[in-house]
Structures are given as C-alpha cells and as structure tokens.
mmCIF file of the N, C-alpha and C atoms, coordinates in Angstrom:
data_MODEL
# 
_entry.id   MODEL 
# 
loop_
_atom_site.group_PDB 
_atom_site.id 
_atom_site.type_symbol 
_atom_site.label_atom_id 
_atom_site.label_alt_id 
_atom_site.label_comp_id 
_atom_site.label_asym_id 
_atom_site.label_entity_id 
_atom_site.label_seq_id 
_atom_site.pdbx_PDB_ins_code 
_atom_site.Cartn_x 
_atom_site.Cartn_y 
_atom_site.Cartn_z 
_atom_site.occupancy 
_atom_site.B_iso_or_equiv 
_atom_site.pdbx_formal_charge 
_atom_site.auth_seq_id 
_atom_site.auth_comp_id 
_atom_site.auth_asym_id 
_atom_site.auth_atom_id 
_atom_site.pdbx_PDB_model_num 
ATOM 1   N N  . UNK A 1 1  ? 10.163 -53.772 -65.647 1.00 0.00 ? 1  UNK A N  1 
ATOM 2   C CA . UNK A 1 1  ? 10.401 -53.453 -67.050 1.00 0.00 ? 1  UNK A CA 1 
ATOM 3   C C  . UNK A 1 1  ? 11.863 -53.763 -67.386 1.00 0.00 ? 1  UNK A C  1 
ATOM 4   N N  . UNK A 1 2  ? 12.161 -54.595 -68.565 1.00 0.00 ? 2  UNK A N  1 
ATOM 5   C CA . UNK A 1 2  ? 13.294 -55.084 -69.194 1.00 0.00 ? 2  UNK A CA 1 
ATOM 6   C C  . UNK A 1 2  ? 14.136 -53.056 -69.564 1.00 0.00 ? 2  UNK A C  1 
ATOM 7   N N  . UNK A 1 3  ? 15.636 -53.612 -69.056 1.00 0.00 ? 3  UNK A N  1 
ATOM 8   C CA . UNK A 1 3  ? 16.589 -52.579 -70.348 1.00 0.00 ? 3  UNK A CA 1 
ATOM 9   C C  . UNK A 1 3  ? 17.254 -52.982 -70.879 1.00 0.00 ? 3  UNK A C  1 
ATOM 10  N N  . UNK A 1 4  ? 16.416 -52.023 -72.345 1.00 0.00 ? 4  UNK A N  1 
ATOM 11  C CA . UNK A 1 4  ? 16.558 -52.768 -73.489 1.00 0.00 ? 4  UNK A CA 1 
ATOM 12  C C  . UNK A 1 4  ? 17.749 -52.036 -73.831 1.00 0.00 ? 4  UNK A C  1 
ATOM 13  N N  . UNK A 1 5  ? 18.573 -52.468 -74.632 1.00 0.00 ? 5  UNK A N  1 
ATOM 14  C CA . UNK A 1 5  ? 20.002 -51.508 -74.711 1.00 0.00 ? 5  UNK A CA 1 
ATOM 15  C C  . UNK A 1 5  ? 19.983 -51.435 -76.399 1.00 0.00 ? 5  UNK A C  1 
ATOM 16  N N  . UNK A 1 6  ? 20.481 -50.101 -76.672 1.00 0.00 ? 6  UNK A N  1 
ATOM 17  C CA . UNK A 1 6  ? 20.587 -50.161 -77.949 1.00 0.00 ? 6  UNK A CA 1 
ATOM 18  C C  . UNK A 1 6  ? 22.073 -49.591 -78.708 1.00 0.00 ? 6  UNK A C  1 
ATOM 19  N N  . UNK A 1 7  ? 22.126 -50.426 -79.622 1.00 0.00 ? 7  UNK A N  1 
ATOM 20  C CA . UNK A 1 7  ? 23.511 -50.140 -80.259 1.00 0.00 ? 7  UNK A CA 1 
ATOM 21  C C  . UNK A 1 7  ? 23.941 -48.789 -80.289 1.00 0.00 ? 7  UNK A C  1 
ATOM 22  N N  . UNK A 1 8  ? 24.911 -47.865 -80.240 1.00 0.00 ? 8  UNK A N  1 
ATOM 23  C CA . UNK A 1 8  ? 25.271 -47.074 -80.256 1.00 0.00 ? 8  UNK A CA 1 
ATOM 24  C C  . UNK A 1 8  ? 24.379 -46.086 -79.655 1.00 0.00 ? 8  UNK A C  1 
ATOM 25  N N  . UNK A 1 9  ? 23.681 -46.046 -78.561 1.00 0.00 ? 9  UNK A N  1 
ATOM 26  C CA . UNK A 1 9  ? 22.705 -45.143 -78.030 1.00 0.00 ? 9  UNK A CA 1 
ATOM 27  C C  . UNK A 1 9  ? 23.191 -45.407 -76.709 1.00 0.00 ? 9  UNK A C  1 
ATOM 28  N N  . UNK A 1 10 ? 23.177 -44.205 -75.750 1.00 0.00 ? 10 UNK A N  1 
ATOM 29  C CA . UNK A 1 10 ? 23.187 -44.276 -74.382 1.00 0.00 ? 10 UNK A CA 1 
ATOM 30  C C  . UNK A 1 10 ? 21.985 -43.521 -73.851 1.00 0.00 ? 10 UNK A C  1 
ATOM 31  N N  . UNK A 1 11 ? 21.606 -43.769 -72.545 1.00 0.00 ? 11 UNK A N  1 
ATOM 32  C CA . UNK A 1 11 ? 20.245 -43.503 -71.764 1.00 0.00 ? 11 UNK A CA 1 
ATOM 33  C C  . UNK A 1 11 ? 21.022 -42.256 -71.079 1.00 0.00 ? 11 UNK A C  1 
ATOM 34  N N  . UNK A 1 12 ? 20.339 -41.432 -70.711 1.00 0.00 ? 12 UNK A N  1 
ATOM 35  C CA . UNK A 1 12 ? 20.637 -40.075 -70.035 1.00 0.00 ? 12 UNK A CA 1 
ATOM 36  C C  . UNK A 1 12 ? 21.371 -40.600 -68.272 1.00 0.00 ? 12 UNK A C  1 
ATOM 37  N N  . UNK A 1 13 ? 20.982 -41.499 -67.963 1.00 0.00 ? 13 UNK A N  1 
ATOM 38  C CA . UNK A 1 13 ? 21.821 -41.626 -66.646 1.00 0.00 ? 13 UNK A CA 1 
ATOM 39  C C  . UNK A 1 13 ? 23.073 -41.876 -67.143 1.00 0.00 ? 13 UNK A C  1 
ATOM 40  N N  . UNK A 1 14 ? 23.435 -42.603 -68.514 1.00 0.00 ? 14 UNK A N  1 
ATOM 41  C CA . UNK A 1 14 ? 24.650 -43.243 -68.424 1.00 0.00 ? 14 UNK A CA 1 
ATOM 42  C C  . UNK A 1 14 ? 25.631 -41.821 -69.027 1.00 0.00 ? 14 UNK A C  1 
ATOM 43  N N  . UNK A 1 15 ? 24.860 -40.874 -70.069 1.00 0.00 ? 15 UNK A N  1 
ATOM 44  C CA . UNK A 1 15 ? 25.994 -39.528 -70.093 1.00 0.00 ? 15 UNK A CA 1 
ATOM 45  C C  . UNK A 1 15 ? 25.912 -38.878 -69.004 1.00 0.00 ? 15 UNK A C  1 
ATOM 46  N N  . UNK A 1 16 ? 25.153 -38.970 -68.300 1.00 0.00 ? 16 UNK A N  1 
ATOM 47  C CA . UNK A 1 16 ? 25.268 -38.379 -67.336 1.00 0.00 ? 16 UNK A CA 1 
ATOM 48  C C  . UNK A 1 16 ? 26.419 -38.840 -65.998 1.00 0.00 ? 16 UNK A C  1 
ATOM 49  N N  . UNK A 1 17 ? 26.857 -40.570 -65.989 1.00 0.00 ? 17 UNK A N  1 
ATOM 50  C CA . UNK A 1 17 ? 27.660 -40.713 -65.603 1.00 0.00 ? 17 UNK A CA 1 
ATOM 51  C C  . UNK A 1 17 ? 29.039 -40.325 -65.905 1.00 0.00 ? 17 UNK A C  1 
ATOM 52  N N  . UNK A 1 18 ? 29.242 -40.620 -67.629 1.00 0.00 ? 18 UNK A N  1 
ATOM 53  C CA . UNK A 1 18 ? 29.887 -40.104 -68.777 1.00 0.00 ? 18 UNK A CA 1 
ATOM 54  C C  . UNK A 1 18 ? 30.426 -38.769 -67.860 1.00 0.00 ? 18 UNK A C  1 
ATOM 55  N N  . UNK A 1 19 ? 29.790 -37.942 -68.236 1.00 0.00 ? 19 UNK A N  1 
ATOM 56  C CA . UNK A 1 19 ? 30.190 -36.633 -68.165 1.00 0.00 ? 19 UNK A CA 1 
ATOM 57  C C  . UNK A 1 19 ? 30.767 -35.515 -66.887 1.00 0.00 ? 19 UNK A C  1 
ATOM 58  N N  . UNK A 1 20 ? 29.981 -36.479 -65.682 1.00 0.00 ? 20 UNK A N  1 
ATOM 59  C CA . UNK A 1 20 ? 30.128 -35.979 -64.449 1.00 0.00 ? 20 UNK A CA 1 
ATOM 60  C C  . UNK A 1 20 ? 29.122 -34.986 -64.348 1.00 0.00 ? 20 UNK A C  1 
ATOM 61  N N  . UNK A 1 21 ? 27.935 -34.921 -64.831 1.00 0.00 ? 21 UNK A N  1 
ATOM 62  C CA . UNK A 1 21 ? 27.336 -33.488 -64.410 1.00 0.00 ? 21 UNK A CA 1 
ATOM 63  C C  . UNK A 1 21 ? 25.771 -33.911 -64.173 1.00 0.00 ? 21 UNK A C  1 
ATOM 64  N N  . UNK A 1 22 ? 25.397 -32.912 -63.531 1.00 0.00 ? 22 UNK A N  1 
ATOM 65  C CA . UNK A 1 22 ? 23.457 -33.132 -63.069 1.00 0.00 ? 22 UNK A CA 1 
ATOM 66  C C  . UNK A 1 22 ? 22.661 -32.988 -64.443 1.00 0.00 ? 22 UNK A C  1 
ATOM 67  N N  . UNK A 1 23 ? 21.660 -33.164 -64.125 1.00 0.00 ? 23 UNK A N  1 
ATOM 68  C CA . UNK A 1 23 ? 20.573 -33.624 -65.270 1.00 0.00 ? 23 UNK A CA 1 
ATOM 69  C C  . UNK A 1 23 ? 20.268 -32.300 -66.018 1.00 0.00 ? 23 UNK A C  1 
ATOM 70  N N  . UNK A 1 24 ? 19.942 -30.960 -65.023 1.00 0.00 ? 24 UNK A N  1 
ATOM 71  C CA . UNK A 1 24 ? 19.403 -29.863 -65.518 1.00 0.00 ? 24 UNK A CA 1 
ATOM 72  C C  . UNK A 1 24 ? 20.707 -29.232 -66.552 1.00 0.00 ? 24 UNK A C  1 
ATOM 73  N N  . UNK A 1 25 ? 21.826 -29.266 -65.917 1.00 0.00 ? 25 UNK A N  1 
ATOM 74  C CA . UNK A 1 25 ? 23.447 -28.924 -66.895 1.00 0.00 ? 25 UNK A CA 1 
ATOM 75  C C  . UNK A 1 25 ? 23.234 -29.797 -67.959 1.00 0.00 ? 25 UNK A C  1 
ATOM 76  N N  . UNK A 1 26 ? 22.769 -31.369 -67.871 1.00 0.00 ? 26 UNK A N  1 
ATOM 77  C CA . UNK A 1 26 ? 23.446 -32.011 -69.751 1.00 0.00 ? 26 UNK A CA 1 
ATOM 78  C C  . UNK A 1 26 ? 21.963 -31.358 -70.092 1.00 0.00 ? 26 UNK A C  1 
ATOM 79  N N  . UNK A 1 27 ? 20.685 -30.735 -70.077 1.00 0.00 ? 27 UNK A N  1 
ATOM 80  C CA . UNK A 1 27 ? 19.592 -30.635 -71.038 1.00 0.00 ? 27 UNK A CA 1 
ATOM 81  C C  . UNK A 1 27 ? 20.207 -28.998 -70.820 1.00 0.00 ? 27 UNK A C  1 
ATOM 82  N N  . UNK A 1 28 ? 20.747 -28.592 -70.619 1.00 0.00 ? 28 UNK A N  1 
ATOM 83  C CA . UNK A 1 28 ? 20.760 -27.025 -70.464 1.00 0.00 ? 28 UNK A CA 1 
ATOM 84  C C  . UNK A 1 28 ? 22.016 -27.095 -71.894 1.00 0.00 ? 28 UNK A C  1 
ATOM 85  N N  . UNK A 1 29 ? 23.248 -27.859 -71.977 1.00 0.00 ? 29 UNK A N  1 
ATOM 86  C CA . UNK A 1 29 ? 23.995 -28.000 -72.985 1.00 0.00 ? 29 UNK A CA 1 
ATOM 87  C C  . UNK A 1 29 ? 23.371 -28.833 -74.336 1.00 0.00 ? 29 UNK A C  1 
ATOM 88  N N  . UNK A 1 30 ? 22.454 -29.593 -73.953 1.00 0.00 ? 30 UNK A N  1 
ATOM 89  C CA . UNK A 1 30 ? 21.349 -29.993 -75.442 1.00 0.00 ? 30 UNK A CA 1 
ATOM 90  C C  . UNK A 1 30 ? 21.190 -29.491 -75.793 1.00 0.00 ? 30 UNK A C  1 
ATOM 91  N N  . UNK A 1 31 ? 20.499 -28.586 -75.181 1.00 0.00 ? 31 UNK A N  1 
ATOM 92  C CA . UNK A 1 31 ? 20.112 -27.311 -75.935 1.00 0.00 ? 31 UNK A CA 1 
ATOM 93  C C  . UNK A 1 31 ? 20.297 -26.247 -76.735 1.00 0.00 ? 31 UNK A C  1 
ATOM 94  N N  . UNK A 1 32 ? 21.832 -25.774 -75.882 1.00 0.00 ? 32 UNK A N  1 
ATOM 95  C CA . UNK A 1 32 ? 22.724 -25.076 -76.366 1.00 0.00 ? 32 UNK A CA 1 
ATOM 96  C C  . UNK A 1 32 ? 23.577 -25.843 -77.001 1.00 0.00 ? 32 UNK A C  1 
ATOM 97  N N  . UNK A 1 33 ? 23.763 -27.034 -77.525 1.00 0.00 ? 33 UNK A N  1 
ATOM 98  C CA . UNK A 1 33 ? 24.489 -27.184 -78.880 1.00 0.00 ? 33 UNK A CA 1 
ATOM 99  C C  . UNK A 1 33 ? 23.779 -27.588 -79.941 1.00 0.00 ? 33 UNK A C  1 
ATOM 100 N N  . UNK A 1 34 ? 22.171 -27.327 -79.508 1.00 0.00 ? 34 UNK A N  1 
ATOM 101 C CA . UNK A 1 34 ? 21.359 -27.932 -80.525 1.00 0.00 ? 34 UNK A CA 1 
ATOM 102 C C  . UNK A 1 34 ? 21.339 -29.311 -81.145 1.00 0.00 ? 34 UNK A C  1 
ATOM 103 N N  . UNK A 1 35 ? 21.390 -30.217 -80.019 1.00 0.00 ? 35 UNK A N  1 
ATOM 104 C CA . UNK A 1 35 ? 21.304 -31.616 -80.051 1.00 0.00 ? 35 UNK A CA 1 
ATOM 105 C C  . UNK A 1 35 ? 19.505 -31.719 -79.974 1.00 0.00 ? 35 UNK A C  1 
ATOM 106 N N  . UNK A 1 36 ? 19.186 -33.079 -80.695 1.00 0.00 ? 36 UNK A N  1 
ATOM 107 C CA . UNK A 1 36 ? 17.910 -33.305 -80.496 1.00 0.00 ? 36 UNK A CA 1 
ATOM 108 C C  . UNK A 1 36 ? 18.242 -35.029 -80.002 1.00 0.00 ? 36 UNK A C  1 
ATOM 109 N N  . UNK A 1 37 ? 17.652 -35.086 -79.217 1.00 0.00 ? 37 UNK A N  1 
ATOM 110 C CA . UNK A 1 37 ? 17.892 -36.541 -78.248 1.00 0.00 ? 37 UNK A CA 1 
ATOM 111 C C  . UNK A 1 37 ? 16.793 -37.643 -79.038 1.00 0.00 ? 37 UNK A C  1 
ATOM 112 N N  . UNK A 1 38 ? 17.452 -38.724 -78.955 1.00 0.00 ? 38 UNK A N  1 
ATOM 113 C CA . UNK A 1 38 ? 16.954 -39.918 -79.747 1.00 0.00 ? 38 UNK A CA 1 
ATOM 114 C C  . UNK A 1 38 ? 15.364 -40.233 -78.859 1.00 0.00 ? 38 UNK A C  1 
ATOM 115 N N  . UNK A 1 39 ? 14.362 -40.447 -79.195 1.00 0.00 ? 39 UNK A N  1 
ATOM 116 C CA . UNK A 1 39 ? 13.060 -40.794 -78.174 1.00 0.00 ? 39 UNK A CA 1 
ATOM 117 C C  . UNK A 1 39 ? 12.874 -42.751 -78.947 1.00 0.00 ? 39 UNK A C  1 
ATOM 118 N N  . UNK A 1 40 ? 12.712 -43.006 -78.143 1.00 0.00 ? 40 UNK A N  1 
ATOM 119 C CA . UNK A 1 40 ? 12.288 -44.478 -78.003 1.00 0.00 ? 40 UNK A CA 1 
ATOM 120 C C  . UNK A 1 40 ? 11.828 -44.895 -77.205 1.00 0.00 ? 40 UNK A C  1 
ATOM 121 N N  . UNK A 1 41 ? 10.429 -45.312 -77.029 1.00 0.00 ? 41 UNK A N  1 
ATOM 122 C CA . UNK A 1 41 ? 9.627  -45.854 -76.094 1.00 0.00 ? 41 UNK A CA 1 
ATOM 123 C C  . UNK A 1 41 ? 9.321  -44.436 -74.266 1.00 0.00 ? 41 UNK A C  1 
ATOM 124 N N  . UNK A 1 42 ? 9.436  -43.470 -75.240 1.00 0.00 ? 42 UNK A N  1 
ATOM 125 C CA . UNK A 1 42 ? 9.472  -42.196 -74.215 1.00 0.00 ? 42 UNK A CA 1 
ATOM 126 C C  . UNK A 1 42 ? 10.850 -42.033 -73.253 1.00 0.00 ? 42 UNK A C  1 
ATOM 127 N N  . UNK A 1 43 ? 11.296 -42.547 -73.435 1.00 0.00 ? 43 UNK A N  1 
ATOM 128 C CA . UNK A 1 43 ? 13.293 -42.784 -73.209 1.00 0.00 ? 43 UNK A CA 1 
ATOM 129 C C  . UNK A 1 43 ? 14.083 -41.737 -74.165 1.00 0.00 ? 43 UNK A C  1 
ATOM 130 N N  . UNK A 1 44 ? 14.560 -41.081 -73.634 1.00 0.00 ? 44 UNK A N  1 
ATOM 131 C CA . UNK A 1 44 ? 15.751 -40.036 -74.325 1.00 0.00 ? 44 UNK A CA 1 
ATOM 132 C C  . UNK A 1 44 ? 17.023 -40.729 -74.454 1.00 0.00 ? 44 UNK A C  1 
ATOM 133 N N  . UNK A 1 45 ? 17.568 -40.652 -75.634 1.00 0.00 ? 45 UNK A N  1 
ATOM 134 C CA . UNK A 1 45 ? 19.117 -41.319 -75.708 1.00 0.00 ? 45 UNK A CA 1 
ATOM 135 C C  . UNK A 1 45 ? 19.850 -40.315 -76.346 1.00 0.00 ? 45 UNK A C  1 
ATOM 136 N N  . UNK A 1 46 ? 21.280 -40.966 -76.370 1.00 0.00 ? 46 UNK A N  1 
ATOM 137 C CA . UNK A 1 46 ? 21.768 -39.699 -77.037 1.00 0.00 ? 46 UNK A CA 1 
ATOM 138 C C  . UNK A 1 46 ? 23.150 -40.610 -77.546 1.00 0.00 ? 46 UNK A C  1 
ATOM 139 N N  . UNK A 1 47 ? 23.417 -40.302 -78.776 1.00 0.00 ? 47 UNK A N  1 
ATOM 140 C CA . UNK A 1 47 ? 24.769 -41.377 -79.460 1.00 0.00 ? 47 UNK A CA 1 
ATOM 141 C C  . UNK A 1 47 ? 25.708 -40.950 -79.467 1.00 0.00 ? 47 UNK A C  1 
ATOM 142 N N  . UNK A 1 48 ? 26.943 -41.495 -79.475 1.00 0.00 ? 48 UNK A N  1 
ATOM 143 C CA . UNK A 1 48 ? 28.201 -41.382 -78.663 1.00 0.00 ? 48 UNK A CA 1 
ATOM 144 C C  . UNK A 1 48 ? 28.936 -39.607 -79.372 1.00 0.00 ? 48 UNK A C  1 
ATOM 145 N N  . UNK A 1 49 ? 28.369 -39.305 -80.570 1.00 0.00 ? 49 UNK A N  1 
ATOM 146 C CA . UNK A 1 49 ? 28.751 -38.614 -81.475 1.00 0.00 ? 49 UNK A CA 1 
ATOM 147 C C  . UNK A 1 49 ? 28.091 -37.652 -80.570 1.00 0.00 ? 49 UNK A C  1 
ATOM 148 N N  . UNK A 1 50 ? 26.622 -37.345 -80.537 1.00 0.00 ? 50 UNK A N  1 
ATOM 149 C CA . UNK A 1 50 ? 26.187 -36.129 -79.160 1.00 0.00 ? 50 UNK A CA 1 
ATOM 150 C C  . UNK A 1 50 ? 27.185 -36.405 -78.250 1.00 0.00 ? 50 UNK A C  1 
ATOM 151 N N  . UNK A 1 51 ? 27.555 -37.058 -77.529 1.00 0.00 ? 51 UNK A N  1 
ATOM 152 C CA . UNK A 1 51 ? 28.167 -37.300 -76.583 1.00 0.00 ? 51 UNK A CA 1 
ATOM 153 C C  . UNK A 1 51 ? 29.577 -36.458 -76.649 1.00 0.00 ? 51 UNK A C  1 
ATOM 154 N N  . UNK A 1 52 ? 30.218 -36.468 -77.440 1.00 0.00 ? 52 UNK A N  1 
ATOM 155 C CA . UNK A 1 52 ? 31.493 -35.640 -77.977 1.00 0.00 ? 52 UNK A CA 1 
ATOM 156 C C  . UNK A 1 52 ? 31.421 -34.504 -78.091 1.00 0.00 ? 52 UNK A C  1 
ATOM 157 N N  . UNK A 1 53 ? 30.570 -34.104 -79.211 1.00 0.00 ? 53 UNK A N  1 
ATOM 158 C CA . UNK A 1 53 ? 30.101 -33.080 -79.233 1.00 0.00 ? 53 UNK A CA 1 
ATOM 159 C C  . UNK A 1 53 ? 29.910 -31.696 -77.956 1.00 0.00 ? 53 UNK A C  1 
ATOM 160 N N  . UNK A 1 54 ? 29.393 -32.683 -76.783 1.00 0.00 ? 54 UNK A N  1 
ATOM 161 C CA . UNK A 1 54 ? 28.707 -31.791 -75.716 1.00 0.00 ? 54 UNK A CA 1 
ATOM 162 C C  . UNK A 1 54 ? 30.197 -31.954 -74.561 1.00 0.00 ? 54 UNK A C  1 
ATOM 163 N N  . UNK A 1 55 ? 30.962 -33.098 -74.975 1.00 0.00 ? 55 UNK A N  1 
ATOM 164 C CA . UNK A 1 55 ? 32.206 -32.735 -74.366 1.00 0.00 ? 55 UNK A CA 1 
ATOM 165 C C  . UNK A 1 55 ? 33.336 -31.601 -75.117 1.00 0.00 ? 55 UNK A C  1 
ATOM 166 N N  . UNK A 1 56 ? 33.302 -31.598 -76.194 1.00 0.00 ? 56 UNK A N  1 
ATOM 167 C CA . UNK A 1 56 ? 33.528 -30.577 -76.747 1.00 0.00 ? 56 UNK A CA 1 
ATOM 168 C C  . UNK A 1 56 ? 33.739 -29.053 -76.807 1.00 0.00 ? 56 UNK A C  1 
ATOM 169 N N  . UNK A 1 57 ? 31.732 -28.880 -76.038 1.00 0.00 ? 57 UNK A N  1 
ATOM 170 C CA . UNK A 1 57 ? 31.038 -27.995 -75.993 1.00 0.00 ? 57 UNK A CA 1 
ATOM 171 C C  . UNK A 1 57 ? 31.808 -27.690 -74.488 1.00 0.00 ? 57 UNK A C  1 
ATOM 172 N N  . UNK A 1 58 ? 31.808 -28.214 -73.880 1.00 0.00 ? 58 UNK A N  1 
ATOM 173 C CA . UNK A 1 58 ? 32.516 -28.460 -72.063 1.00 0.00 ? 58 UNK A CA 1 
ATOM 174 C C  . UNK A 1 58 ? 33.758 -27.736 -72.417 1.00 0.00 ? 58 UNK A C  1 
ATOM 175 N N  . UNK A 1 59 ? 34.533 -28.582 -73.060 1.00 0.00 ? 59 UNK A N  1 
ATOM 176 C CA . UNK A 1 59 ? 36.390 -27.959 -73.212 1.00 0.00 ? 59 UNK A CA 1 
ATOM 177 C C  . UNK A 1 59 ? 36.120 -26.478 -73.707 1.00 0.00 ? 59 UNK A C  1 
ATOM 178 N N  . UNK A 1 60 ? 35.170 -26.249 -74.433 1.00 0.00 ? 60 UNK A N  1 
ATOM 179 C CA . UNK A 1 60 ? 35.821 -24.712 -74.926 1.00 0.00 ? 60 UNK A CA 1 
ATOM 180 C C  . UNK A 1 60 ? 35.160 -23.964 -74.213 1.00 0.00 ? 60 UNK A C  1 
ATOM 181 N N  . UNK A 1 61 ? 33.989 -24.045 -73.594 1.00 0.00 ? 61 UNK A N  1 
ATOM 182 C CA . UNK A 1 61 ? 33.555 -23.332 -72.286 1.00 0.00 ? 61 UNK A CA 1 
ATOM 183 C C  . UNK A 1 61 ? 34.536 -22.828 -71.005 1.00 0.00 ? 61 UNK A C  1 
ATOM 184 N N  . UNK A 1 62 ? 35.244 -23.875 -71.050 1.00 0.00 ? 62 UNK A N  1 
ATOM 185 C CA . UNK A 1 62 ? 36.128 -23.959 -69.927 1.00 0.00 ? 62 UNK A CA 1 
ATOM 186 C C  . UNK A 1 62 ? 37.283 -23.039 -70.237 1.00 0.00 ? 62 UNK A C  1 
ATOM 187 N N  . UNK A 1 63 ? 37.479 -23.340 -71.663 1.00 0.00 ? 63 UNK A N  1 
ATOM 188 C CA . UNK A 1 63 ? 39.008 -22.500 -71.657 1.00 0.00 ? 63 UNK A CA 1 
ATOM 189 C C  . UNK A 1 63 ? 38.554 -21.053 -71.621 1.00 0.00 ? 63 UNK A C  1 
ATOM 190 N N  . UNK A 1 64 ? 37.084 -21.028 -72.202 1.00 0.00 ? 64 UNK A N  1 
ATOM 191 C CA . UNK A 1 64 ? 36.730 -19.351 -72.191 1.00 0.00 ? 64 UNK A CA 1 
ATOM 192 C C  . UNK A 1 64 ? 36.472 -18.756 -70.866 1.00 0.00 ? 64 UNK A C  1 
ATOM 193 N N  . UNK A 1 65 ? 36.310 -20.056 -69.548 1.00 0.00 ? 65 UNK A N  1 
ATOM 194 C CA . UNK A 1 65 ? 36.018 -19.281 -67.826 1.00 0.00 ? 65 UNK A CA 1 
ATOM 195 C C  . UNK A 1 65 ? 37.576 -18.763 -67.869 1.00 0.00 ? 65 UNK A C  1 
ATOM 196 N N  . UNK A 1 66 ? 38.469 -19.892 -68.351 1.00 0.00 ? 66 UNK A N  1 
ATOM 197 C CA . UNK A 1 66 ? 39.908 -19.778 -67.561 1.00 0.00 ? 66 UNK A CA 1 
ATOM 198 C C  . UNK A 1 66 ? 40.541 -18.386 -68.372 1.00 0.00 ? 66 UNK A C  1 
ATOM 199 N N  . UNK A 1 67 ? 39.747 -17.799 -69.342 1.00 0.00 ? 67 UNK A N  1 
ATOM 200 C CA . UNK A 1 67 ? 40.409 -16.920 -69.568 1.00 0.00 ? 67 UNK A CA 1 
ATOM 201 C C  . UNK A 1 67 ? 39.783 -15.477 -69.517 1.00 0.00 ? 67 UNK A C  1 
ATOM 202 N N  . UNK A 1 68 ? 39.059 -15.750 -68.986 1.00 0.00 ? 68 UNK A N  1 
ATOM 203 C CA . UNK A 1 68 ? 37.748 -14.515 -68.531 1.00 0.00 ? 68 UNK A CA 1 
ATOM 204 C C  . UNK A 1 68 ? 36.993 -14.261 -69.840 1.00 0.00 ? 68 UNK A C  1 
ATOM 205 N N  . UNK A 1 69 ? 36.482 -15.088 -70.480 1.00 0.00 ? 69 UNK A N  1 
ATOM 206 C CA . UNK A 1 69 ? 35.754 -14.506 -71.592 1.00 0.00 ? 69 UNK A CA 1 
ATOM 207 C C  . UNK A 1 69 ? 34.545 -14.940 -71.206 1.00 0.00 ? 69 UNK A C  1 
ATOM 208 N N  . UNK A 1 70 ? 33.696 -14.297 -71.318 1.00 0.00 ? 70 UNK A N  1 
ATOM 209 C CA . UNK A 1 70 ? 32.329 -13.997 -70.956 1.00 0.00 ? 70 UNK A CA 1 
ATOM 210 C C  . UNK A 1 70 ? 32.013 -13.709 -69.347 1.00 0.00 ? 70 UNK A C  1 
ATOM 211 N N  . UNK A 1 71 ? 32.770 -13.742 -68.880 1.00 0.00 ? 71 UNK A N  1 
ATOM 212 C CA . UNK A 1 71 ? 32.890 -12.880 -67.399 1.00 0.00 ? 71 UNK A CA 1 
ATOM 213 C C  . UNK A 1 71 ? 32.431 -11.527 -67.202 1.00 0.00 ? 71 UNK A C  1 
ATOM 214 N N  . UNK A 1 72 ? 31.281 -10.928 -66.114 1.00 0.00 ? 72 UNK A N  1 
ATOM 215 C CA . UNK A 1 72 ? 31.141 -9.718  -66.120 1.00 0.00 ? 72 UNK A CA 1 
ATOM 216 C C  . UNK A 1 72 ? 31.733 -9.488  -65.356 1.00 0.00 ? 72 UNK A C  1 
ATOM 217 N N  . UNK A 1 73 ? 32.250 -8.089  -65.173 1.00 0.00 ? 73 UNK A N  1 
ATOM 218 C CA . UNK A 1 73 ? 33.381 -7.264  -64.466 1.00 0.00 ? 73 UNK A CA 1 
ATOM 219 C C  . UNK A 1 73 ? 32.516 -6.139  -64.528 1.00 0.00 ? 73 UNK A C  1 
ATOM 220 N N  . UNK A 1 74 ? 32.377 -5.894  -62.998 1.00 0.00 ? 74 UNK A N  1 
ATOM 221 C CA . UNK A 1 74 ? 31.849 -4.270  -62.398 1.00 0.00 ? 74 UNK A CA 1 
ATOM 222 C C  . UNK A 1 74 ? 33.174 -3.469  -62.304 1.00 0.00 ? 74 UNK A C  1 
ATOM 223 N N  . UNK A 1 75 ? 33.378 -2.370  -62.734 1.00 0.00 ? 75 UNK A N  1 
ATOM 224 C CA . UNK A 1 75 ? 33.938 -1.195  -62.414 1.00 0.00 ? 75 UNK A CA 1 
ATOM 225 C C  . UNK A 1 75 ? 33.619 -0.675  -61.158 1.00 0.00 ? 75 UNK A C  1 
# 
C-alpha cells in the first residue's frame, strides 16, 4: 500500500516521533485537550495546529509537576 501524504496533516507515528511519547500518552492527551483526529481512509492524522496545541498541553502540565500542583501528599 502507497503513503499517501497529505498537506498539512501528519500520521500518528510521525507526532508521535514529533513529540517523544508512546501511543497510549498522545490518545490519552487527545482526549484531554479535546482534539478530534482527522480520519482518512481509516488513518488518524492530526494538523500541525493539534500538534501545538498538545505541546502546549505538555509545557503546562509540566510546570504544574515541577511545582507540585496536582500532586497528592499523605500526611
């Protein structure tokens, strides 16, 4: 089977290279930023604008580990 490439669309392996992370983490952050993924020919894509977005979604996650926000703490 030909890949077919499409303008401004990337295939889930390639954000997934993008991003550095496993498959179940980028659909676990789809989700949670309420992205809906492009379907074509039963192929999920996602355009560079999701793509930001869910890096986005990454940076402020991060600053909220580095600062203990949403951290549980036992007494």
């Amino acid at each position: 089977m030909a890949n077919i490439e499409f303008e401004g669309l990337f295939d889930i392996q390639e954000v997934l290279d993008q991003l550095q992370i496993g498959y179940a983490t980028l659909y676990r952050w789809i989700k949670k930023a309420g992205i809906s993924p492009v379907k074509i020919a039963g192929r999920n894509y996602l355009t560079q604008s999701d793509i930001e977005r869910l890096k986005s979604e990454r940076a402020s996650q991060n600053v909220g580990e580095t600062q203990g926000i949403g951290a549980s703490h036992s007494s």
